[in-house]
C-alpha positions as CSV (number, residue, x, y, z in Angstrom):
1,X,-28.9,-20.6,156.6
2,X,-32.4,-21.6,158.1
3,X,-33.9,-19.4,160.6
4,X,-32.0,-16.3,160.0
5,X,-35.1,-14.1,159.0
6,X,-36.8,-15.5,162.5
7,X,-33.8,-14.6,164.3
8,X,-33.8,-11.1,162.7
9,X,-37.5,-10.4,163.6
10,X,-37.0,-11.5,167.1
11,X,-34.0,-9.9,168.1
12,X,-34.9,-6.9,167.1
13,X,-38.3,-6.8,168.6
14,X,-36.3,-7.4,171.6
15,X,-34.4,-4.4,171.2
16,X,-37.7,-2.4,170.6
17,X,-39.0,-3.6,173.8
18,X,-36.1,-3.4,176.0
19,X,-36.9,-0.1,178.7
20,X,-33.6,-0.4,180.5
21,X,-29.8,-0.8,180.3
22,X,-30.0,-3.8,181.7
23,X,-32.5,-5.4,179.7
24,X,-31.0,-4.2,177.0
25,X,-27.6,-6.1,177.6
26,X,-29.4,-9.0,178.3
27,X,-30.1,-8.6,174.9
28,X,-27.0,-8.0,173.9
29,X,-25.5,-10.8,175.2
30,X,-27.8,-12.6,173.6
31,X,-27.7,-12.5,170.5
32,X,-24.1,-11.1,170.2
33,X,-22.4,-11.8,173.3
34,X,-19.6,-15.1,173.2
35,X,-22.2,-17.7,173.7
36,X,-25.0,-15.8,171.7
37,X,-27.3,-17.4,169.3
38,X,-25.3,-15.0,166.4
39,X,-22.0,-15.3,167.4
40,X,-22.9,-19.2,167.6
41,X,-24.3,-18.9,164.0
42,X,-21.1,-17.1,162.7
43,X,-19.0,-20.1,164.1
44,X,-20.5,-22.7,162.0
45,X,-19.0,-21.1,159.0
46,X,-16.0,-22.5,159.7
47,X,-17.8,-26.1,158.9
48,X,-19.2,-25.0,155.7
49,X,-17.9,-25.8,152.6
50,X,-16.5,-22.8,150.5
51,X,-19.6,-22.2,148.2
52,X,-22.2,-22.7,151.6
53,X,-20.1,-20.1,153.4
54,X,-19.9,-17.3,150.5
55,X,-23.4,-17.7,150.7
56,X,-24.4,-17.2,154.5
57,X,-21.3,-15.3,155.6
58,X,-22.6,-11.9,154.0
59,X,-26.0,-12.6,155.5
60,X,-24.7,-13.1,158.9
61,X,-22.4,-10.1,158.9
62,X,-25.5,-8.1,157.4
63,X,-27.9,-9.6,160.3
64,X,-25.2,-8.8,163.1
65,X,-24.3,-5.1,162.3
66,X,-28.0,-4.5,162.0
67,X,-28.5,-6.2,165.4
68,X,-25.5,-4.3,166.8
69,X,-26.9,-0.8,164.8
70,X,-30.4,-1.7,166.7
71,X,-28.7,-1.9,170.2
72,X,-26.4,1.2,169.5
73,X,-29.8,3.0,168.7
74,X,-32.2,1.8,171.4
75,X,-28.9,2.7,174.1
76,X,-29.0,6.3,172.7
77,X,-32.3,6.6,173.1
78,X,-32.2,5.1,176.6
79,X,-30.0,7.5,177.7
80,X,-31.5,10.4,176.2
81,X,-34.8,9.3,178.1
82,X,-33.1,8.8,181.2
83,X,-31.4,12.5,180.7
84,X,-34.6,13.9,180.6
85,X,-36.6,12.0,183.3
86,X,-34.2,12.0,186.0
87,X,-35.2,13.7,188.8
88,X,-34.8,13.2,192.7
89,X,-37.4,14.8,194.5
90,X,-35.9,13.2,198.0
91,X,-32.7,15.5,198.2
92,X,-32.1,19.5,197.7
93,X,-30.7,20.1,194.2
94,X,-26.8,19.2,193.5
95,X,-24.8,18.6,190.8
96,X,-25.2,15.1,189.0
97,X,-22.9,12.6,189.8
98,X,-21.4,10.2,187.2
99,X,-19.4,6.7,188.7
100,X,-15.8,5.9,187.0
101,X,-14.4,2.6,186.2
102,X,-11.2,2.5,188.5
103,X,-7.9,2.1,185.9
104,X,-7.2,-1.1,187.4
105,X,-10.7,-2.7,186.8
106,X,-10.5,-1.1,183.2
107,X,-6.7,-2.6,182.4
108,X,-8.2,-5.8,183.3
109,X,-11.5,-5.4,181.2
110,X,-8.7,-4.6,178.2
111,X,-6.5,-7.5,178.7
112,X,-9.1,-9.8,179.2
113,X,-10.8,-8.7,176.3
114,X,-7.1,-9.1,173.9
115,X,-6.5,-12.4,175.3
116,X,-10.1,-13.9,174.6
117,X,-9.4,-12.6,170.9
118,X,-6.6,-15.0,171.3
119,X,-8.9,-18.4,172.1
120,X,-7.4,-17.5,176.2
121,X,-10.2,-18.4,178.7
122,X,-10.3,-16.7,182.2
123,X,-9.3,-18.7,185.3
124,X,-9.6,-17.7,189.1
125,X,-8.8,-19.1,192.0
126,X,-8.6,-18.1,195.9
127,X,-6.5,-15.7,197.2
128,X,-5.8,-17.5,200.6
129,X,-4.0,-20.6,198.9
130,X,-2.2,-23.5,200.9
131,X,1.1,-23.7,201.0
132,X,1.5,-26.4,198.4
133,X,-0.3,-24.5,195.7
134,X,1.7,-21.8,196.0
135,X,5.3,-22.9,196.1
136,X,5.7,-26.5,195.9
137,X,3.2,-27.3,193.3
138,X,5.3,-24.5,191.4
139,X,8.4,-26.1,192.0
140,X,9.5,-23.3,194.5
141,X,11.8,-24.7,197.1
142,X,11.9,-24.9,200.6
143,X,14.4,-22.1,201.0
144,X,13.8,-20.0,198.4
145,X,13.5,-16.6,199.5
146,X,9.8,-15.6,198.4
147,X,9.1,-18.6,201.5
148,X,10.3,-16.5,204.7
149,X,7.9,-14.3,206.3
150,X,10.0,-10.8,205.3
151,X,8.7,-12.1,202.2
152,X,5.2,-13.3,202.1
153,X,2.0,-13.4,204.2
154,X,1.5,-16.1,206.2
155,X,-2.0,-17.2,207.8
156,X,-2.1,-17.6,211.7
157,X,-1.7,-21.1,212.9
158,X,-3.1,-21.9,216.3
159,X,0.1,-23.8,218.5
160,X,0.1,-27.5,217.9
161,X,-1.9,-27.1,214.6
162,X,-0.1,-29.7,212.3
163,X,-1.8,-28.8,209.0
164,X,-0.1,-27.6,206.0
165,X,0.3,-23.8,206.3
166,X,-2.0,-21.0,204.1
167,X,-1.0,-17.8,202.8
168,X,-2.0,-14.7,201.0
169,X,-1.0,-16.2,197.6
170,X,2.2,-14.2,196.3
171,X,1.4,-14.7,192.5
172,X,-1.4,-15.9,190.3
173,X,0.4,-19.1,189.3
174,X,-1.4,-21.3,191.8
175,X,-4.9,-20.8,189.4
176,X,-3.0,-22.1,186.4
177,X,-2.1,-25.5,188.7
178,X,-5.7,-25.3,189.6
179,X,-6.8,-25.1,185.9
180,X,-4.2,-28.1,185.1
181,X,-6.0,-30.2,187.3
182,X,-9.9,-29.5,186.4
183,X,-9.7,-29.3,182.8
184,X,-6.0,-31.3,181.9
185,X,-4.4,-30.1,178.4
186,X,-4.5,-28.8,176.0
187,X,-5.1,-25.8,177.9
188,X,-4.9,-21.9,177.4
189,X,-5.7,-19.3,180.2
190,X,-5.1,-16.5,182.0
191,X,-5.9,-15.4,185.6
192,X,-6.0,-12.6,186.4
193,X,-6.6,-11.0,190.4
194,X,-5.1,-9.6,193.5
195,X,-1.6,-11.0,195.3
196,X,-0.1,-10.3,198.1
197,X,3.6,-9.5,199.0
198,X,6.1,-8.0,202.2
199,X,6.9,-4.5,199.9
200,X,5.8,-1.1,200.0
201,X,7.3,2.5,198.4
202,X,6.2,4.3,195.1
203,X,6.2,1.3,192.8
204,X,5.3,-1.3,195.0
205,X,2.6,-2.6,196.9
206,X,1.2,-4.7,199.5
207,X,-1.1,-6.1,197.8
208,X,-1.6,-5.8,194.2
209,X,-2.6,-7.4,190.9
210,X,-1.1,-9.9,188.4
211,X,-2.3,-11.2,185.0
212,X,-0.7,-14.4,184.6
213,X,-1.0,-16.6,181.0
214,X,-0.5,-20.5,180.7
215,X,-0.9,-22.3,177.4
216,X,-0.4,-25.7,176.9
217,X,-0.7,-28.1,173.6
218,X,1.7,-30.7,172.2
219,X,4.0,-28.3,170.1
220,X,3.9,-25.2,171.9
221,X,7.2,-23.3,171.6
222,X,9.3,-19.9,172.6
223,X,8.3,-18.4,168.9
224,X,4.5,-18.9,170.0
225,X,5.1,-17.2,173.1
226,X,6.9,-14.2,171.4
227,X,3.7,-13.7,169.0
228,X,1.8,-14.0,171.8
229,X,3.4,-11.4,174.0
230,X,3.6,-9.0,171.0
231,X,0.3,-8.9,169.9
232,X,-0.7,-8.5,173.6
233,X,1.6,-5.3,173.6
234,X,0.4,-4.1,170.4
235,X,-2.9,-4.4,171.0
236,X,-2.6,-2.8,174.8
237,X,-0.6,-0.2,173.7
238,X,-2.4,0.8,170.9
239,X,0.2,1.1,168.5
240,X,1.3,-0.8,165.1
241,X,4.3,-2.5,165.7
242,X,6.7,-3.4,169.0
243,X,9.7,-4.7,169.3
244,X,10.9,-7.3,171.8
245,X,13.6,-8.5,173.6
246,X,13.9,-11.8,175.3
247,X,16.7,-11.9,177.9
248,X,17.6,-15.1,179.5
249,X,16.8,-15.3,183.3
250,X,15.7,-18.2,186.2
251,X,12.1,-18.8,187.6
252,X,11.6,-22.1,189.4
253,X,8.3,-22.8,187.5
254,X,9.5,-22.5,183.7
255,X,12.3,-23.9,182.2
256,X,13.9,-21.6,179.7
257,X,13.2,-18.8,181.6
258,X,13.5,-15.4,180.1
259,X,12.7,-11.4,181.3
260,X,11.0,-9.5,178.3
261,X,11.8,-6.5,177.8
262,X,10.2,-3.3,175.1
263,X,11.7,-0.9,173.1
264,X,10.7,2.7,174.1
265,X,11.4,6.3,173.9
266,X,11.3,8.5,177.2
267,X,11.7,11.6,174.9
268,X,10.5,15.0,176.8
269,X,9.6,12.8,180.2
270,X,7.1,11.1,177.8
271,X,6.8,7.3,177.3
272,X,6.3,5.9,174.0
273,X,6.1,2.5,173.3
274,X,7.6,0.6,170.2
275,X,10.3,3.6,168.9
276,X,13.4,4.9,170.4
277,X,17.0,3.7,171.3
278,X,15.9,2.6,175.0
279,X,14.4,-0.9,176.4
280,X,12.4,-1.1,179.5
281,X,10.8,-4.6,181.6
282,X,8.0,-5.2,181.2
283,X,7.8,-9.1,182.5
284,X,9.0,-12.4,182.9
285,X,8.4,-15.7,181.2
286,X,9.7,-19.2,179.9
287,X,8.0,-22.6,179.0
288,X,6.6,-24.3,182.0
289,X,8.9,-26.8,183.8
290,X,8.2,-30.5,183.6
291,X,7.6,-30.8,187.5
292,X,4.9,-27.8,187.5
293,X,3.0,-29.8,185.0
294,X,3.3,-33.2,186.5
295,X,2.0,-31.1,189.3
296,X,-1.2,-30.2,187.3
297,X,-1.7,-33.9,186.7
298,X,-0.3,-33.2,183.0
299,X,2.1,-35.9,181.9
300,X,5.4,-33.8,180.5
301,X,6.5,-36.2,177.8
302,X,3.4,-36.1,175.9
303,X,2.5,-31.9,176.9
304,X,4.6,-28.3,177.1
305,X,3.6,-25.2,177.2
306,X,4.6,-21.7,178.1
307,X,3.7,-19.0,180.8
308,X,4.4,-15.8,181.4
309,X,3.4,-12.7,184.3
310,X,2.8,-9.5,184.3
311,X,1.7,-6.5,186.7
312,X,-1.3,-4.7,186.1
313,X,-1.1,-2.1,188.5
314,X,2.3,-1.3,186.5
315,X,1.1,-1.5,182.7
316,X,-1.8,0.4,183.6
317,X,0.9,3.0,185.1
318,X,2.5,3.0,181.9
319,X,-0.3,3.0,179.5
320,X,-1.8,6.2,181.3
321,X,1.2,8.2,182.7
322,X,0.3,7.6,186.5
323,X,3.0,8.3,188.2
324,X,2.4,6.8,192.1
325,X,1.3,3.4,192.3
326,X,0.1,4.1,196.2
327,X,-2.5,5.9,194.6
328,X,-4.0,3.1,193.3
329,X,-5.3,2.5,196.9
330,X,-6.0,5.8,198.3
331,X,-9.7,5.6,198.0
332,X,-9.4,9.6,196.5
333,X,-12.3,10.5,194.8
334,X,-10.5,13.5,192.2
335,X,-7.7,11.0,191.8
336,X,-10.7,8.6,190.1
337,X,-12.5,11.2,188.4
338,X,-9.2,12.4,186.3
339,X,-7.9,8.6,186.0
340,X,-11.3,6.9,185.9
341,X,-13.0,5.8,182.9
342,X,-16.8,6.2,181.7
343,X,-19.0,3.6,183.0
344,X,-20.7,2.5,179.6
345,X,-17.6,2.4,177.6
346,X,-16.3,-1.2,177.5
347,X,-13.2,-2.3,175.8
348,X,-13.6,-3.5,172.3
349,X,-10.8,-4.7,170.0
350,X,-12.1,-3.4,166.9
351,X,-13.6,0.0,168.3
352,X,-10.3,0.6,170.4
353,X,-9.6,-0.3,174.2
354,X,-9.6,3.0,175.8
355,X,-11.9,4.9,174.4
C-alpha cells in the first residue's frame, strides 16, 4: 500500500515529541483511534482483492502494533517523568491523591466499547423530553400507568399554558425515535444516559441510568437479537459461554415482547454468571412495533428491527458485587476509592474490560 513507510516515520516522530498525556492521545487517536488514518487504512482491506490484501494486511498489522508499542512506551515514560517531577511547593506536604473512574461511568465506557465492536453507534438525546417523545411516539397509551404522576416526573406548567407537557424522560427510548428521524434505516444504536422515575429503596432509584439498543435493517429477526444479547453478556461478564432465556412478556413499544433472563449460580452468596441451576433478569426486549417506527418516519412494511433495555446501575451491581444501589449517589469518597477504577485504564475488548 502507498504511503505506509511515510505514515510510519511520522507517527512515530509524533510519539517522540508528544510531552504530555494529552498530546499523546491526540496522537493516539490519530492514528489508531475509529476515525484514524490506520484504522482507516486497515478498512480498505476489505476492498482488496485476496492476493492485494495477503500482501498489505501483514504490513498494516506490523505498522499498527509498532505504533501502538511506541505509544505504550512514550506513556510509561510520561508517567515515570511525571512521578519524579511532581512537586507542589503551594501546600504543606500530604499524601498524593489519585482520581477514580466512578463504576457507573466505567460500565458505560465497557458497554459502549462491546457494542461499537458490534457496528452500534452511540445516540443521545435530552433528558427533559416532551411528552410525545416519551410515550406516544413509543406507542404508550394515555392511561398507561408509567403516565400518572406517582409514576413519572412531570415539568411545571404555568396555569393556562396549553402546550404539550415535558418530563424527566422515564427511559432512553425517546433517543432511538430521535435517531429514527435524523438518520432513517437501516439503523443500529444505542443510548445510553440518565432517566428519571417515582421509586426509591435499596435497588431503586430516582434517577438512574439505562442502556437502551435499537437495530433496524430489512431482515432483522429474534435469532439476531439473541446473538446480540449473548455476546453482550459474554463479553461484559467476562466469561466464555452464557446461556439465555427468552420469556414471553408485553411492552407497548415492541411487538414480540420478551424478558431475558441468565443462567447463574449464587453458590456461597457469590454470583456467577453462565453455570448453575438458577436464572436471574437481567432485561427486557422484543422487535420494535410497527407504530413506533412509523413514528420514526420509518415505513414498517419495507423495515423491522429489534430493541432491547437494560440498567446500568444494576449490571454494574452485579458484575462488581455492590450490594446498595443508593450508594451510587452518596457522593462518599472511600465508597469510590474501593469501587472506583484507575483513571488511565480504559476498556479494551482484546486486553479485557475491567482491568
Amino acid at each position: 500500500m502507498d504511503g505506509i513507510a511515510e505514515l510510519r516515520a511520522r507517527y512515530l516522530a509524533q510519539v517522540a515529541d508528544a510531552d504530555s498525556p494529552e498530546a499523546l492521545e491526540a496522537v493516539r487517536l490519530a492514528a489508531l483511534g475509529k476515525k484514524g488514518e490506520i484504522s482507516a487504512k486497515m478498512r480498505e482491506l476489505g476492498r482488496m482483492s485476496p492476493d492485494e490484501r495477503k500482501a498489505a494486511g501483514p504490513v498494516l498489522n506490523a505498522l499498527k502494533d509498532e505504533i501502538d508499542a511506541a505509544l505504550r512506551a512514550r506513556r510509561a515514560a510520561l508517567d515515570a517523568r511525571l512521578a519524579q517531577e511532581w512537586l507542589d511547593i503551594t501546600l504543606p506536604a500530604r499524601p498524593r491523591r489519585h482520581g477514580t473512574i466512578h463504576p457507573v461511568s466505567q460500565v458505560m465506557d465497557e458497554l459502549t466499547a462491546i457494542f461499537a465492536d458490534m457496528g452500534f453507534a452511540v445516540a443521545e438525546g435530552p433528558q427533559v423530553e416532551s411528552d410525545w417523545y416519551n410515550f406516544d411516539a413509543l406507542n404508550i397509551a394515555p392511561e398507561h400507568p408509567a403516565r400518572q404522576e406517582h409514576d413519572t416526573f412531570f415539568m411545571h406548567r404555568a396555569e393556562g399554558d396549553d402546550r404539550p407537557p415535558h418530563v424527566l424522560r422515564t427511559h432512553t427510548s425517546p433517543v432511538q425515535i430521535r435517531a429514527m428521524q435524523a438518520h432513517g434505516a437501516p439503523l443500529r444504536v444505542i443510548a445510553p444516559g440518565r432517566v428519571y422515575r417515582m421509586d426509591m429503596d435499596q435497588t431503586h432509584a430516582p434517577m438512574f441510568h439505562q442502556v437502551e439498543g435499537l437495530a433496524i435493517d430489512r431482515d432483522i429477526t429474534m435469532a439476531q437479537l439473541k446473538w446480540t444479547l449473548e455476546e453482550f453478556c459474554r463479553a461484559f461478564f467476562e466469561v466464555d459461554a452464557v446461556e439465555l432465556r427468552f420469556r414471553a412478556s408485553h411492552f407497548p413499544f415492541t411487538e414480540p415482547s420478551a424478558e431475558v433472563d441468565i443462567r447463574c449460580s449464587w453458590s456461597g452468596g457469590q454470583l456467577r454468571i453462565g453455570e448453575g441451576d438458577d436464572w436471574m433478569e437481567i432485561l427486557g426486549s422484543g422487535m420494535v412495533h410497527p407504530a413506533v417506527l412509523r413514528a420514526g418516519g420509518i415505513d414498517p412494511d419495507r423495515w423491522q428491527g429489534f430493541a432491547f433495555g437494560l440498567g446500568i446501575d444494576r449490571i454494574a451491581m452485579l458484575k462488581y458485587g455492590i450490594p446498595d444501589l443508593r450508594a451510587f449517589f452518596e457522593s462518599d469518597l472511600r465508597w469510590l476509592r474501593h469501587y472506583g477504577f484507575a483513571a488511565l485504564d480504559m476498556p479494551d475488548l482484546p486486553r479485557g474490560l475491567s482491568r
